[in-house]
MIDOSE-1310 file (N, C-alpha, C; in nm, 2 decimals, decimal comma, always signed):
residues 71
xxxx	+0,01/-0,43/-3,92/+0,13/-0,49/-3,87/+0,13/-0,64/-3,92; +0,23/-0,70/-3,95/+0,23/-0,80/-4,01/+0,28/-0,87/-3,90; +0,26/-1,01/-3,92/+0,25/-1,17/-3,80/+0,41/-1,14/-3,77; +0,50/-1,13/-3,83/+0,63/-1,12/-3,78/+0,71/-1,01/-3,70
xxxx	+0,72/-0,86/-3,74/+0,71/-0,77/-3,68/+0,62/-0,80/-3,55; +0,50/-0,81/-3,53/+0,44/-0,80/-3,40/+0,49/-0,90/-3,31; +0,51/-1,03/-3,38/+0,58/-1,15/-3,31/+0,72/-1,11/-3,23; +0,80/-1,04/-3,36/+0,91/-1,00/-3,25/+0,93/-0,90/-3,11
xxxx	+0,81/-0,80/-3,16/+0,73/-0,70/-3,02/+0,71/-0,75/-2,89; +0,61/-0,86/-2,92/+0,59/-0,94/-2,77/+0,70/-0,99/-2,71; +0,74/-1,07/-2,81/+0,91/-1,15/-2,77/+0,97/-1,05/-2,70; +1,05/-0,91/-2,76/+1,12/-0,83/-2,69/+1,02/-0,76/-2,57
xxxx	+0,92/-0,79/-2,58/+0,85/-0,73/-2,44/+0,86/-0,79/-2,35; +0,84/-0,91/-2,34/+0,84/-1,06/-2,25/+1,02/-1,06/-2,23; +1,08/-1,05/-2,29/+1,22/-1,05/-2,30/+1,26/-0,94/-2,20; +1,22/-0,85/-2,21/+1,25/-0,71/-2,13/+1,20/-0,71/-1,98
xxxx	+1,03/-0,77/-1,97/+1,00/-0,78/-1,85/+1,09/-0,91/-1,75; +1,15/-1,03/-1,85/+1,22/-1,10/-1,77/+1,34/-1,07/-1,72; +1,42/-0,94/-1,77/+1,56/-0,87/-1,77/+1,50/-0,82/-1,60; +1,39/-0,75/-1,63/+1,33/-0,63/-1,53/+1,36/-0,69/-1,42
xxxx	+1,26/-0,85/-1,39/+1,23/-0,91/-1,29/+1,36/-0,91/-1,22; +1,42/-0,99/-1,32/+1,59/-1,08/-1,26/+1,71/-0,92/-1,21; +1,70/-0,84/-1,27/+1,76/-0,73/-1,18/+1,69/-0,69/-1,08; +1,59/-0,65/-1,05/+1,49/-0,65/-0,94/+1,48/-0,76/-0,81
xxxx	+1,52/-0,87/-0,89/+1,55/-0,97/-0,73/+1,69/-0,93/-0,72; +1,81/-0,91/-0,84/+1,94/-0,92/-0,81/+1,99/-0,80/-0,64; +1,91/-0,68/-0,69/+1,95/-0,55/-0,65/+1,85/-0,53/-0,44; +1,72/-0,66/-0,45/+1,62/-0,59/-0,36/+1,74/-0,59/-0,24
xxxx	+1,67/-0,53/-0,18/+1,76/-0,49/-0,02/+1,74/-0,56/+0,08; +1,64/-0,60/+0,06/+1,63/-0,72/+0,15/+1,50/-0,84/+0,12; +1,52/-0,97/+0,20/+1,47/-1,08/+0,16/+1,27/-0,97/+0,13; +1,15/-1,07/+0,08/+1,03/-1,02/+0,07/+0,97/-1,01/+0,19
xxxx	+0,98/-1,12/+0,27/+0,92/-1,15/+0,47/+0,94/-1,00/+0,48; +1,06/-0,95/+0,48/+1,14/-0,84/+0,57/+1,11/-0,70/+0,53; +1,12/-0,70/+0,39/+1,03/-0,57/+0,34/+0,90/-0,58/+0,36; +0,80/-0,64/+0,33/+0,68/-0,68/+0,43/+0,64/-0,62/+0,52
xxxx	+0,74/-0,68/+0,63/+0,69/-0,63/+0,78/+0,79/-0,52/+0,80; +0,81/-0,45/+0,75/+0,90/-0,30/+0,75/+0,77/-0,25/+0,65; +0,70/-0,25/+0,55/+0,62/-0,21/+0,50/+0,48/-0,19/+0,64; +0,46/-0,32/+0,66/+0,30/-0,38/+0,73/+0,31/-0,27/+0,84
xxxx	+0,43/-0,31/+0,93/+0,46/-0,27/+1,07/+0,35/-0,08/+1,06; +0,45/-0,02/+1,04/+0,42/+0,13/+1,04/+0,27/+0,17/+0,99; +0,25/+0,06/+0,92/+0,07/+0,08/+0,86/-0,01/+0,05/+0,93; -0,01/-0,02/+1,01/-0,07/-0,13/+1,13/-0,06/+0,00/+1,26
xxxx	+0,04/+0,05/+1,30/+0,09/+0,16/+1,41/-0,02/+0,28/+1,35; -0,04/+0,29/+1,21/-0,10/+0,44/+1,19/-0,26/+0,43/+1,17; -0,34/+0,31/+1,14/-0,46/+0,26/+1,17/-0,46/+0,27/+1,30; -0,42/+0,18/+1,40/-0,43/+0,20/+1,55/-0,44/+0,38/+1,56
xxxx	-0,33/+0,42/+1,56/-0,36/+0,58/+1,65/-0,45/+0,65/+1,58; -0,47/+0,63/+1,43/-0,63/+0,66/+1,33/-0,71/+0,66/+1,42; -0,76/+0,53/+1,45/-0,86/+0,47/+1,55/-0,90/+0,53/+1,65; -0,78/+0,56/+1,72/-0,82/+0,62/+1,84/-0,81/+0,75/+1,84
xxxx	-0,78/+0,83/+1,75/-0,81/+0,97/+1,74/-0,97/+0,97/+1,72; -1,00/+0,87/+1,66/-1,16/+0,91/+1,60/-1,23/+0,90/+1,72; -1,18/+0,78/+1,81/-1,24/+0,76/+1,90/-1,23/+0,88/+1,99; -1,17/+0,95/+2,00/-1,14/+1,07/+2,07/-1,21/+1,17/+2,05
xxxx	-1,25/+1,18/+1,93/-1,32/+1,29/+1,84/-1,47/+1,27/+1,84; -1,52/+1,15/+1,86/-1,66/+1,14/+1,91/-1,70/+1,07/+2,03; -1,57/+1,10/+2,09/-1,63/+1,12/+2,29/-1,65/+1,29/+2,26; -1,56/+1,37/+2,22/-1,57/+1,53/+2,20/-1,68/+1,57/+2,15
xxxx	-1,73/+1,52/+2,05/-1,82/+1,58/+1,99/-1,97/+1,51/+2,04; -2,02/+1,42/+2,10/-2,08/+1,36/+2,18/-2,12/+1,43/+2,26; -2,00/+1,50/+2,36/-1,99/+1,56/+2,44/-2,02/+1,76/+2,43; -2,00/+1,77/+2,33/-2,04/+1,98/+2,27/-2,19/+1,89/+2,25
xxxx	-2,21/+1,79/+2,17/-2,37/+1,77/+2,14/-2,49/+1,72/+2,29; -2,45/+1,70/+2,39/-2,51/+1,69/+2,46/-2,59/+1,77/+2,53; -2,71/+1,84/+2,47/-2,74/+1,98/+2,54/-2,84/+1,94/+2,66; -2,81/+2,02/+2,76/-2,96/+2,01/+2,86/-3,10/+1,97/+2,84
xxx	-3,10/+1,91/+2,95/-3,28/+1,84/+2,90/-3,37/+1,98/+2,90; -3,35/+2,09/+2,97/-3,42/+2,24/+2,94/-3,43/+2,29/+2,82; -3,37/+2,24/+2,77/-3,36/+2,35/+2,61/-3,40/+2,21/+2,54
């Protein structure tokens, strides 16, 4: 590939990702803060009850594994 052909490649690639960007802010739905915490929120809620399922799961199993000091 020669210096000019490839020259104009990048240009139109750089050219295309700056089209991409600028419709991408034109179109978002809402400000970044707010998609964010509409993103964070529900991920934050499914770690917590994660958590405490596990925690649930090895009081249970704690509990089947506990055998008698006889045996």
């Amino acid at each position: 590939m020669t210096a000019r052909p490839a020259k104009l490649y990048v240009g139109m690639a750089l050219l295309g990702g700056l089209v991409g960007a600028a419709v991408g802010l034109l179109v978002a739905p809402a400000p970044g803060t707010a998609i964010r915490r509409r993103v964070i929120g529900p991920s934050i809620e499914d770690q917590e009850s994660l958590l405490r399922r596990a925690e649930m799961a090895a009081e249970l199993l704690g509990d089947e594994l506990d055998l008698p000091a006889s045996a």
